[in-house]
C-alpha positions in Angstrom: 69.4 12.9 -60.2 71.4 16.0 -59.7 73.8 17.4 -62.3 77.9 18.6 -61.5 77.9 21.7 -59.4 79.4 24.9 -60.2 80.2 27.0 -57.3 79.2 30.4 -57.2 82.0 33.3 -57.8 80.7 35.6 -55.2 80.8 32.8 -52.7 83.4 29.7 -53.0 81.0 27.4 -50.3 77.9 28.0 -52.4 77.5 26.2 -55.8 74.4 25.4 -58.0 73.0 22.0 -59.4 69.9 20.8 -61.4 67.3 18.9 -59.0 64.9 15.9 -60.7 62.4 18.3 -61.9 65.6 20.0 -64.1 65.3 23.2 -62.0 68.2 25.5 -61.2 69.2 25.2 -57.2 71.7 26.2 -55.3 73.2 25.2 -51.8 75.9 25.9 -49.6 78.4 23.5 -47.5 80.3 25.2 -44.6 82.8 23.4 -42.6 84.0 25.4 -39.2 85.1 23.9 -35.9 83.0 23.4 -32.4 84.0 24.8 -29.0 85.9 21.8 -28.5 87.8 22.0 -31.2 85.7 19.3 -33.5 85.7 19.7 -37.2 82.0 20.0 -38.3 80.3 21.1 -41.5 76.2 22.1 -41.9 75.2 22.3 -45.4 71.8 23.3 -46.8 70.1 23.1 -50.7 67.3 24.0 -52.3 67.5 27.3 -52.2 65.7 29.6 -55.4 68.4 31.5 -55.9 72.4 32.2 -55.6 71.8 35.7 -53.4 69.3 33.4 -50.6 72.0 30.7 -50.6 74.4 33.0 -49.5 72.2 34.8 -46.8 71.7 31.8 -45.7 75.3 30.8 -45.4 75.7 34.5 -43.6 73.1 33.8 -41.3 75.2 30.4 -40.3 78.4 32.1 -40.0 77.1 34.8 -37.9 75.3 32.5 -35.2 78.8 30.4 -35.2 80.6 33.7 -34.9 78.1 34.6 -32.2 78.7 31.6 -30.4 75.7 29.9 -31.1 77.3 27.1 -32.7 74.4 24.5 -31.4 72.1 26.1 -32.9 73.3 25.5 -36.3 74.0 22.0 -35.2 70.7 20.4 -34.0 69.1 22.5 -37.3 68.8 18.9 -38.5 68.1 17.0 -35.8 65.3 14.8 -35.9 62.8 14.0 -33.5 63.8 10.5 -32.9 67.1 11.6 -32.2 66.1 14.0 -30.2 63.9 11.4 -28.2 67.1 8.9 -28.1 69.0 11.8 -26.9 66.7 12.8 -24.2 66.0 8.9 -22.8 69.5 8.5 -22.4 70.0 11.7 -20.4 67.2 11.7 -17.7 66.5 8.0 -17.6 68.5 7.2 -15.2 66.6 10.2 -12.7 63.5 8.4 -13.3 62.0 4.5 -11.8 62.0 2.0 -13.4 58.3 1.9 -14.3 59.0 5.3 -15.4 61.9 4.0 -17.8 59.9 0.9 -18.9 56.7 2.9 -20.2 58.4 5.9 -21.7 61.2 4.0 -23.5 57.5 1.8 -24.6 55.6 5.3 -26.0 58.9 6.2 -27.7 59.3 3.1 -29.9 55.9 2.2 -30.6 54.3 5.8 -31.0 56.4 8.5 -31.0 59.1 7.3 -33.1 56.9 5.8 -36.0 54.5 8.7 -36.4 57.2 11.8 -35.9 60.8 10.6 -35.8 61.3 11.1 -39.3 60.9 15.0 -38.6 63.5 17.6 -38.3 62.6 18.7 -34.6 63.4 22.6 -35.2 60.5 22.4 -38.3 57.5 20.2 -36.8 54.7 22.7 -36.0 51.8 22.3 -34.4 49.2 21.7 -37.0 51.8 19.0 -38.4 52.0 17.5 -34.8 48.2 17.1 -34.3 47.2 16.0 -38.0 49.7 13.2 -38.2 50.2 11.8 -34.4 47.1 12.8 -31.9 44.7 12.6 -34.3 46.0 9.5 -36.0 46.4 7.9 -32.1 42.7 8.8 -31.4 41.6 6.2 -34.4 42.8 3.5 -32.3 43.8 4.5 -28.7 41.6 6.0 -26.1 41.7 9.7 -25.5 43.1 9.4 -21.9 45.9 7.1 -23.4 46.9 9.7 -26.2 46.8 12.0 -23.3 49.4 10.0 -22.0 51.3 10.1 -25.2 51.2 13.6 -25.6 52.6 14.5 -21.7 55.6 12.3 -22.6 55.9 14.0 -25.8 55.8 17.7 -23.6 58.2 16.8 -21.4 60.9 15.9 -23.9 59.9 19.3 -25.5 60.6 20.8 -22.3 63.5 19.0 -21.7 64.7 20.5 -25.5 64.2 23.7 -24.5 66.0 23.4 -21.3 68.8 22.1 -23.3 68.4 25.3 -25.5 68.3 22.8 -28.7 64.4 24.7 -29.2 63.4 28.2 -28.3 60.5 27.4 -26.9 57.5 24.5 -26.4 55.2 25.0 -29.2 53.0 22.0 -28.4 52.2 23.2 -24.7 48.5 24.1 -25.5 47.0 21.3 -27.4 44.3 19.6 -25.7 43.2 16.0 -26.4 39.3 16.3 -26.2 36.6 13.4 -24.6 39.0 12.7 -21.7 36.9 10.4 -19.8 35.9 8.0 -22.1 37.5 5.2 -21.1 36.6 5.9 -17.1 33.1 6.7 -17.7 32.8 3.0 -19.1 35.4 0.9 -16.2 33.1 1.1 -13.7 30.6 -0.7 -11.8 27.4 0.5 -10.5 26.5 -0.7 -7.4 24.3 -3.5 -7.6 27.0 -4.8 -10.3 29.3 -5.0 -7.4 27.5 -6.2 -5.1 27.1 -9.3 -7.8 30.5 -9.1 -9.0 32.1 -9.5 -5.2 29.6 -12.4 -5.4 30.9 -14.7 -8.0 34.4 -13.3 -6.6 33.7 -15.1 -3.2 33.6 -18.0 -5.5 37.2 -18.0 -6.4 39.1 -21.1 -5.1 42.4 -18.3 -5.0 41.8 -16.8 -1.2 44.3 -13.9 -2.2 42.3 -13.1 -5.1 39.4 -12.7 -3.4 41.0 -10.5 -0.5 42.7 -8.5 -3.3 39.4 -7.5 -4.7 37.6 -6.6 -1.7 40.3 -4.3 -0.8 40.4 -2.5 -4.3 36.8 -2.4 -4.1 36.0 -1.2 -0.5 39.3 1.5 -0.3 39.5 2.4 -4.4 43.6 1.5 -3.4 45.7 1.3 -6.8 46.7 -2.6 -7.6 49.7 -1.5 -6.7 49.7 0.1 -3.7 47.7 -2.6 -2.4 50.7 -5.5 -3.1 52.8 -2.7 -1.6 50.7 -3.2 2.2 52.6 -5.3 4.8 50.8 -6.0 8.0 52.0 -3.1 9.5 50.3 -0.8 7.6 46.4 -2.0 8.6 45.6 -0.5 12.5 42.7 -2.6 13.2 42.4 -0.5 16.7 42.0 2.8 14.9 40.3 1.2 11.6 42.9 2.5 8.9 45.1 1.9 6.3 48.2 3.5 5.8 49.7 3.6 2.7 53.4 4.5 2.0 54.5 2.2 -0.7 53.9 0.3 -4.0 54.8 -2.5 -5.9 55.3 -4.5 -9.2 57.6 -6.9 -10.7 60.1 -4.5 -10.4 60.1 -4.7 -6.6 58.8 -2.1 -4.0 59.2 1.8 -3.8 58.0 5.2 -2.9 54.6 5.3 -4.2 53.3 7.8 -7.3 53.0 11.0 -5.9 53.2 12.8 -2.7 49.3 12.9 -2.2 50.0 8.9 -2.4 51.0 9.1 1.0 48.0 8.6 3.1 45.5 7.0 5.5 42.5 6.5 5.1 39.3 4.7 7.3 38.3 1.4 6.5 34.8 -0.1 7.7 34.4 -3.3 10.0 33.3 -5.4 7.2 36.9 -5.3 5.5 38.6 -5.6 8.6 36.9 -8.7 9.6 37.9 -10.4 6.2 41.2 -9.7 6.6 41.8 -10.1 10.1 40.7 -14.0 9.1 42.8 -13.8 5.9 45.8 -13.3 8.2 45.3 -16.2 10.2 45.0 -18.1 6.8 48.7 -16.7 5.4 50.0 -17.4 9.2 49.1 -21.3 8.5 50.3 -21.0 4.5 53.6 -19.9 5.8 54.0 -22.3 8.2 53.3 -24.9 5.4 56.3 -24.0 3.9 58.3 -23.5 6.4 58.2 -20.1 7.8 56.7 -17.9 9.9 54.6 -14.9 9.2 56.1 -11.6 10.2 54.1 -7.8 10.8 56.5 -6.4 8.2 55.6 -8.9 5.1 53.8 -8.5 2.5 49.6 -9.2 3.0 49.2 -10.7 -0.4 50.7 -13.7 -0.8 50.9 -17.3 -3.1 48.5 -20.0 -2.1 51.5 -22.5 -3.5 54.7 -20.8 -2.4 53.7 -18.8 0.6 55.6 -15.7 -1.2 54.7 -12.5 -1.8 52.3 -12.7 -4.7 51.7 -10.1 -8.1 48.4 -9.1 -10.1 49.2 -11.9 -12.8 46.2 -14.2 -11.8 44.3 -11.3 -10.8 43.9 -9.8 -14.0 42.7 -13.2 -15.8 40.5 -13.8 -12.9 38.4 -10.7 -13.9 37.6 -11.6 -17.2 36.1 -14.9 -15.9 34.2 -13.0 -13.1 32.9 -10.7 -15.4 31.8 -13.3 -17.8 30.5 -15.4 -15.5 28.0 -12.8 -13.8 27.2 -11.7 -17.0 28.4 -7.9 -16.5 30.4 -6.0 -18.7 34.5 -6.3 -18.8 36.4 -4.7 -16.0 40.1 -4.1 -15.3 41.2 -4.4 -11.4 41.9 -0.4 -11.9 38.1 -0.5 -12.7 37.3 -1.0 -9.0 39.4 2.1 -7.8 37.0 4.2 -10.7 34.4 2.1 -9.2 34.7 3.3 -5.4 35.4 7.0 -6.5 32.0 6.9 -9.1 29.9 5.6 -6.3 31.1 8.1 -3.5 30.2 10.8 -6.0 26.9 9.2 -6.6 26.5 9.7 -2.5 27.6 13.6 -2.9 30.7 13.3 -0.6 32.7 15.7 -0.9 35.4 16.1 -3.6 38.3 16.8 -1.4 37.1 13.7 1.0 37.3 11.1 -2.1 40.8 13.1 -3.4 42.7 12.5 0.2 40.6 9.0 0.0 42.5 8.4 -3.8 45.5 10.1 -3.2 45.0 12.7 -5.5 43.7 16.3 -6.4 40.4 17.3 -6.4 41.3 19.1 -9.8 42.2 15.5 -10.9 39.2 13.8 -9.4 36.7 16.4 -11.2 38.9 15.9 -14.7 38.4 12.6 -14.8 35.2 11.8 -13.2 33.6 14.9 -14.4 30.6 12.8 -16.1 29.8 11.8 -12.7 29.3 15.4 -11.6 27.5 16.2 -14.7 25.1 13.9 -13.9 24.4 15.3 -10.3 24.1 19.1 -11.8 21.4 17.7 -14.0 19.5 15.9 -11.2 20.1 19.2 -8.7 18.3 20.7 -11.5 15.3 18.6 -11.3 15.4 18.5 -7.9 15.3 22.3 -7.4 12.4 22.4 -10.1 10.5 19.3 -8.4 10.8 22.2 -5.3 9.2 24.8 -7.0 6.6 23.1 -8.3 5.1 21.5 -5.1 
């Protein structure tokens, strides 16, 4: 509890008070107006004396004079203010997956661990003690990686906005990146078992689905995004120019998403005779199937189906063959792993993925590590004949 003030005579906006401990403070209150004409007042305590009150009130005064009037105004802006600030902005630039997932982070990461902080005082070693290393107890390191980019950009975006001078969290690194990718894999007798028990599945669709994701390493959901008119079973290709969720179809994740790549004969076959199967599901209910719909569809509506059943179906697979769990995003690590394992190329398997052979050797840089070690045996194994 604080006692009455008594205002400085040097300086009628600063005054002095007793904090809890019984200590002698002081603190200034200045009310001036905005560009627009807005009434607005900053005020600041604590300070150890009268004179660093009023230098402090000087320095305020002088940047409003200066017209740097928002700089005095975010001084106490928070970081979950700054992050409400910054959704409500850009959100409407972004998809709506994009929307969906960083409006997610926000609320269930950023917000409880940092939002409390004034955004002009959290440093780095705050920043990295109290969220990255307190997400890396219970997250996955590519998944805090995740955290953190969304966290950069709204930096960025701060900066931009001249509410920060600059991005002091640019250089943090999250380390043991791969973790997760080095262990969503299948080798490849496990896939040869897992397609297996797959063939199994009374779901046709679901057993298309995985073939495709296992023999072209396809996101899920580029691979709902495919209509018929995308596979050239003349030339042996897949085009891919889409994707699609519950949120309906769109331009797919990046440029390098663009693509087509080769499939083999085997594939082909199995869906050249899963299209005559959705031709005769179609016509069960009523309709005809066109080049321009969807491949994937419901075995009990005809309509184009989602990854729901998909994802359950996994866990059975898995359990069933006895191998260990895998998500459907497990069989596009899966085909990249195993092309490695064959030495192709790293800009073949990138154009292949759709993405950069930087990206392919950041995330599946265990794989290579692996072949450096057994070119090293191999070279000595040389030498030694």
């Amino acid at each position: 509890m604080t006692t009455k003030s008594t205002k400085s005579r040097k300086e009628p906006e600063v005054s002095s008070y007793t904090n809890k401990k019984g200590e002698k403070k002081w603190r200034f209150r200045h009310r001036y107006y905005d560009s627009l004409g807005n009434r607005k007042e900053k005020s600041s305590q604590g300070f150890p004396s009268e004179n660093a009150a009023i230098r402090a009130l000087l320095q305020v005064k002088s940047e409003i004079a200066n017209g740097n009037a928002k700089k005095v105004e975010v001084d106490q802006l928070t970081v979950s203010e700054w992050m409400d600030i910054w959704y409500e902005t850009h959100k409407n630039e972004w998809k709506i997956t994009s929307q969906n997932y960083r409006e997610k982070i926000i609320r269930l990461h950023i917000k409880p661990l940092l939002g409390h902080y004034r955004l002009q005082k959290l440093d780095k070693a705050t920043y990295k003690r109290v969220f990255i290393n307190k997400l890396l107890q219970s997250h996955e390191p590519s998944s805090v990686q995740l955290f953190h980019r969304i966290f950069k950009i709204a930096i960025n975006a701060a900066v931009d906005n001249e509410t920060l001078p600059r991005n002091r969290f640019s250089k943090i690194t999250i380390p043991d990146l791969g973790k997760k990718t080095s262990e969503n894999f299948l080798t490849a007798n496990e896939l040869k078992v897992f397609i297996a028990e797959a063939k199994q599945l009374d779901n046709r669709t679901n057993f298309i689905m995985i073939l495709l994701l296992a023999y072209t390493g396809l996101r899920i959901g580029e691979s709902l995004g495919l209509t018929w008119n995308d596979i050239d079973f003349e030339k042996k290709t897949i085009t891919i120019n889409r994707t699609r969720d519950r949120y309906g179809a769109r331009t797919p994740k990046t440029e390098k998403s663009y693509r087509t790549i080769l499939v083999d004969d085997f594939l082909l076959q199995h869906l050249a005779t899963y299209r005559t199967w959705c031709t005769k599901i179609k016509f069960r209910y009523g309709s005809h199937l066109k080049s321009d719909n969807f491949i994937f569809i419901s075995p009990v509506s005809g309509n184009p189906c989602l990854d729901n059943t998909l994802r359950g179906c996994f866990k059975r697979i898995c359990k069933k063959a006895g191998l260990k769990q895998i998500t459907p995003h497990g069989l596009r690590h899966t085909h990249a792993t195993l092309l490695i394992g064959q030495r192709i190329p790293v800009k073949i398997i990138a154009d292949r993925l759709g993405n950069t052979p930087q990206m392919i050797l950041d995330v599946y840089g265990h794989s290579f590590k692996e072949l450096e070690e057994e070119s090293v045996q191999a070279f000595g194994s040389l030498m030694n004949m």
